[in-house]
C-alpha positions as CSV (number, residue, x, y, z in Angstrom):
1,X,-30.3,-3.0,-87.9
2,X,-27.6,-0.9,-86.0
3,X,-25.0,-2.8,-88.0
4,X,-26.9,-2.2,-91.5
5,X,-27.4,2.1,-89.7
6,X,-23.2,2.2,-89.6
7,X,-23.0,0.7,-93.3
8,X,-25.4,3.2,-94.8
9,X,-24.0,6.3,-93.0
10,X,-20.5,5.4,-93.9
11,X,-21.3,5.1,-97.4
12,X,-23.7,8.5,-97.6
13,X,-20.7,10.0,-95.8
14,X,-18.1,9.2,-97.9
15,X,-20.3,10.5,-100.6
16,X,-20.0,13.6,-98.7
17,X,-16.4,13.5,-97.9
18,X,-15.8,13.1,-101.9
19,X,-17.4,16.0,-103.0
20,X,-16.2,18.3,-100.6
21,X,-12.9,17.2,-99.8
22,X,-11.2,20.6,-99.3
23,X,-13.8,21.5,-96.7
24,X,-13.1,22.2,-93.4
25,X,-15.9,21.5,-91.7
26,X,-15.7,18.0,-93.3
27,X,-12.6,17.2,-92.0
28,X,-14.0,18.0,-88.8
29,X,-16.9,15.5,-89.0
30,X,-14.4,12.5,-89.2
31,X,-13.8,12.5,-85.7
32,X,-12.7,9.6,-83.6
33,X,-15.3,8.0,-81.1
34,X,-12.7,7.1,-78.7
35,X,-10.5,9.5,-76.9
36,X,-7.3,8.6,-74.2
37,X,-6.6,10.7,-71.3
38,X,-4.3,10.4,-68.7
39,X,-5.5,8.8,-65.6
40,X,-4.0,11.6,-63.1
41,X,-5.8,14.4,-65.4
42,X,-2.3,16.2,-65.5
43,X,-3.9,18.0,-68.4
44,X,-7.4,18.5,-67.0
45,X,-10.0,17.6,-69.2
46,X,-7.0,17.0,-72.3
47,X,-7.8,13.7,-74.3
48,X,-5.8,12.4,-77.6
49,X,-6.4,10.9,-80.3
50,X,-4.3,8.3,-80.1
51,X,-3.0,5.3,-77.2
52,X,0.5,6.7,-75.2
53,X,1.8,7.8,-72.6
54,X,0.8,11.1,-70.6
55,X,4.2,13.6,-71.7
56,X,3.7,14.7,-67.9
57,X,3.5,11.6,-65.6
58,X,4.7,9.2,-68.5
59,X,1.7,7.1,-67.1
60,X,0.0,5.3,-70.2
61,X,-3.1,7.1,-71.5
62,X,-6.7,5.6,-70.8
63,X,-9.7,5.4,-73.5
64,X,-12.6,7.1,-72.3
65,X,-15.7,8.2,-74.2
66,X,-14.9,11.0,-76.4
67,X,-18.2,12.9,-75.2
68,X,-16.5,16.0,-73.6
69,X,-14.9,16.4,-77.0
70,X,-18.1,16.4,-78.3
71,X,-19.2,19.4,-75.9
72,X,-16.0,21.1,-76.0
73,X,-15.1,21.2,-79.8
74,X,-18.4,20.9,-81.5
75,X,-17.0,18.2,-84.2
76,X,-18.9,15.2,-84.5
77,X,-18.2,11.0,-85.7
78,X,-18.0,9.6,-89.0
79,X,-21.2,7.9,-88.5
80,X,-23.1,11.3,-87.5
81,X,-26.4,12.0,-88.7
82,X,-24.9,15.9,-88.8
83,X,-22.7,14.9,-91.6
84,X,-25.5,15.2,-94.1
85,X,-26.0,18.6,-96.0
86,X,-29.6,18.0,-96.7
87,X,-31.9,21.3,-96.2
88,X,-34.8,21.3,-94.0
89,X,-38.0,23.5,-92.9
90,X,-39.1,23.6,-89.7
91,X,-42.8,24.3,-88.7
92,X,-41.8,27.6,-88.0
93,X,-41.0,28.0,-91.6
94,X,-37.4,28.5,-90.4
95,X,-34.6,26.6,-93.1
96,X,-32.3,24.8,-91.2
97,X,-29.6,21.8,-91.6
98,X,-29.7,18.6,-89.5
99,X,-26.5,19.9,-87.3
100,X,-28.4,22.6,-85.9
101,X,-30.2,19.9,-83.5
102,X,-26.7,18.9,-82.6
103,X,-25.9,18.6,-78.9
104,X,-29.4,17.4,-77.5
105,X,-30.7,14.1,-77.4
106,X,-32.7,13.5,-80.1
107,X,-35.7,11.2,-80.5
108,X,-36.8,11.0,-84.8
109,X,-39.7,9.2,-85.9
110,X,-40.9,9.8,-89.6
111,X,-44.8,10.1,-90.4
112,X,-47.3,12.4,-93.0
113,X,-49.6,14.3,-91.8
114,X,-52.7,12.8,-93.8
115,X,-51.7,9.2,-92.5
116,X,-54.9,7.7,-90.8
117,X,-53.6,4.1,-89.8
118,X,-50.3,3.7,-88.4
119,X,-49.0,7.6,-88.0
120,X,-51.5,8.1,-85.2
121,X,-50.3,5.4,-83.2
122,X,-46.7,6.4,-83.9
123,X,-47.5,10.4,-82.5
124,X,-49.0,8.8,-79.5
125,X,-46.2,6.5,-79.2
126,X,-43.8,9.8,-79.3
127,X,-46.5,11.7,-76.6
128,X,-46.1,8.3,-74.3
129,X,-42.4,8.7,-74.7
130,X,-42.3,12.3,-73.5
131,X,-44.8,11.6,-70.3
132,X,-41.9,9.4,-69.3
133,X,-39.9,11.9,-69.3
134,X,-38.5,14.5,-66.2
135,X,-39.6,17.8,-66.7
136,X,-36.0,18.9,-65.9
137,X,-34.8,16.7,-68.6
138,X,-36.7,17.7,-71.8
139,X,-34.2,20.9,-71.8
140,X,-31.3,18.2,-73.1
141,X,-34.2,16.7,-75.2
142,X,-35.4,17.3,-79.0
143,X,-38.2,15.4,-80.5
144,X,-39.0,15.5,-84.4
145,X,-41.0,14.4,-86.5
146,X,-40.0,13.8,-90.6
147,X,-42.8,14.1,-93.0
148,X,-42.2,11.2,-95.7
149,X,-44.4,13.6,-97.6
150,X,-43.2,16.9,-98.0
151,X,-45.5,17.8,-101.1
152,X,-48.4,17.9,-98.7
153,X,-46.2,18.6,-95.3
154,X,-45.7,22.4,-95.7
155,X,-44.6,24.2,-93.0
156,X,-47.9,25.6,-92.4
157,X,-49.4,21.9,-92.8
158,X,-46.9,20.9,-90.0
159,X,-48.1,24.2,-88.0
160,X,-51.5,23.2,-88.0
161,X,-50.7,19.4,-86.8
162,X,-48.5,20.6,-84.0
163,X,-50.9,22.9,-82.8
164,X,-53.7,20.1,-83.0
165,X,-51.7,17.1,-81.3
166,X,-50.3,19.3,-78.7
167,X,-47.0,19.2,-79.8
168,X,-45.9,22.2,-80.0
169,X,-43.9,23.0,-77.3
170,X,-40.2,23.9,-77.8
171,X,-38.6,20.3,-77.5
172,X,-40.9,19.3,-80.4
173,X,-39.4,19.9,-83.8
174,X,-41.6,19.3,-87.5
175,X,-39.6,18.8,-91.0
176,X,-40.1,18.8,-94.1
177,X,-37.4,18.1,-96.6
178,X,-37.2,17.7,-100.4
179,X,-38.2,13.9,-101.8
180,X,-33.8,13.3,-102.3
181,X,-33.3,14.6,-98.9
182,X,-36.3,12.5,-97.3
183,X,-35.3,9.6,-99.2
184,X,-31.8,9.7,-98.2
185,X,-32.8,10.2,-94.3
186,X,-34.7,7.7,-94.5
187,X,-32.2,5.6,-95.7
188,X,-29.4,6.6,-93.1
189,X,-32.3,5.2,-90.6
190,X,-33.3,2.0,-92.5
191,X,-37.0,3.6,-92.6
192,X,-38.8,2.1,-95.9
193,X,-41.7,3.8,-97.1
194,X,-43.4,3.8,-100.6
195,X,-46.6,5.8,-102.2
196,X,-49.3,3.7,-102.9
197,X,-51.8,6.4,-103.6
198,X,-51.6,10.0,-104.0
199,X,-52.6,10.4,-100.6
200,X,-51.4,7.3,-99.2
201,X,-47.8,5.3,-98.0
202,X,-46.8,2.1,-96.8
203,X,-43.7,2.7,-94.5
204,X,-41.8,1.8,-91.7
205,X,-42.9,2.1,-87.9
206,X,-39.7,3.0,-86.4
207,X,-38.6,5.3,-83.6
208,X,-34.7,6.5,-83.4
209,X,-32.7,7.7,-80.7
210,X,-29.6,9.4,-81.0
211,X,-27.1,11.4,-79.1
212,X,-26.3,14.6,-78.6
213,X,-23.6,14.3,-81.5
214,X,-26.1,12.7,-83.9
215,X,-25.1,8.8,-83.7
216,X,-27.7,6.3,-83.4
217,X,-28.2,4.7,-79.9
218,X,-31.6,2.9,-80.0
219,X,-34.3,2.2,-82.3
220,X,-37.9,0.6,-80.9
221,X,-39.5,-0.9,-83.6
222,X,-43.6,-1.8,-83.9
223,X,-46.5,0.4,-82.8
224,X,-47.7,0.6,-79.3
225,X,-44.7,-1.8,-77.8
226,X,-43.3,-1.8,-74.9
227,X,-41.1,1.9,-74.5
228,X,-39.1,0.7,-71.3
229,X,-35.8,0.2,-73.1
230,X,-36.4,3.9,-75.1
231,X,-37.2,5.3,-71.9
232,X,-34.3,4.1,-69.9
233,X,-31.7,5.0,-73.3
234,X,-33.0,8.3,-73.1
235,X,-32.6,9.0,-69.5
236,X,-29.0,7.6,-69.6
237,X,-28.5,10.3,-72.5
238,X,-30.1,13.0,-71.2
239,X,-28.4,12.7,-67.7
């Protein structure tokens, strides 16, 4: 599946990168996700793109994970979730785009609100999730939840469900999309889902994790299985 995640995003992406070729903020999302730094740290914190030598001690550069790029810079990897330009309401009614969650952990699942088999078991399965979870950590944690029905899912809809499952403190985030945007996310997270009534979908039980610079980490698969590799992917992440 994780294999099957990198193919989809690199093809929405290059979608992206094709349309918008000029942009700046494109060429900043095709970022490397390894870095080299010099083992002394002659340059502090200083990582390159590339494999060398450090132009101080001449010593050869070591890869490293490029996360304090990530923090420092704010650009993210090819295979990004934040590379998608789709538009997004929040609960709050606010309009945001996917990057604005970047640089927290984030833990997606997708659901609708009128959903009376599976989605249930999939908000408790986010809820179990979160009681695993340090207080002191949920700071460097975002949860949200992506109606696959956004016709019904309004804002206010998503509100109201919040408010009623308890989720509505400030690491908890609702969206609704439009049906391309949905569709597409969905996609990018091998979710399938289909309407079999006007009230009604089959779809995907699937729970994603990702890091703070929107690549996918983990995926737990099922309803009501065991969380103990989530848990210990998001403690790692949120560390």
């Amino acid at each position: 599946m994780m294999t099957y995640f990198k193919i989809v995003v690199s093809v929405l992406i290059l979608c992206v990168v094709t349309t918008s070729c000029n942009s700046d903020k494109t060429k900043n999302s095709q970022k490397y996700l390894v870095a080299y730094q010099c083992p002394m740290e002659c340059e502090g914190d200083k990582v390159y793109k590339n494999e060398g030598s450090c132009p101080i001690c001449k010593m050869d550069l070591r890869p490293v994970e490029n996360t304090s790029k990530l923090e420092s810079t704010g650009e993210i990897s090819e295979t990004s979730i934040f590379n998608l330009t789709s538009k997004w309401h929040t609960e709050e009614g606010d309009k945001i785009q996917l990057e604005e969650l970047k640089g927290k952990t984030l833990v997606i699942v997708m659901i609708y609100t009128s959903c009376k088999a599976a989605c249930p078991r999939l908000v408790a399965d986010m809820r179990n999730i979160e009681a695993e979870i340090p207080e002191e950590r949920l700071k460097n944690l975002q949860f949200a939840l992506v109606s696959i029905d956004p016709d019904i899912d309004t804002p206010k809809r998503l509100k109201a469900f919040a408010i009623e499952n308890q989720m509505n403190d400030a690491h908890w985030t609702f969206l609704q999309g439009t049906e391309s945007g949905v569709r597409e996310f969905a996609n990018v997270l091998s979710v399938k889902y289909k309407e079999i009534s006007p009230i009604d979908f089959s779809h995907s039980n699937i729970i994603s994790v990702f890091n703070a610079g929107g690549e996918l980490v983990h995926q737990q698969e099922g309803l009501g299985v065991d969380n103990k590799e989530t848990i210990e992917t998001i403690l790692k992440l949120t560390e």
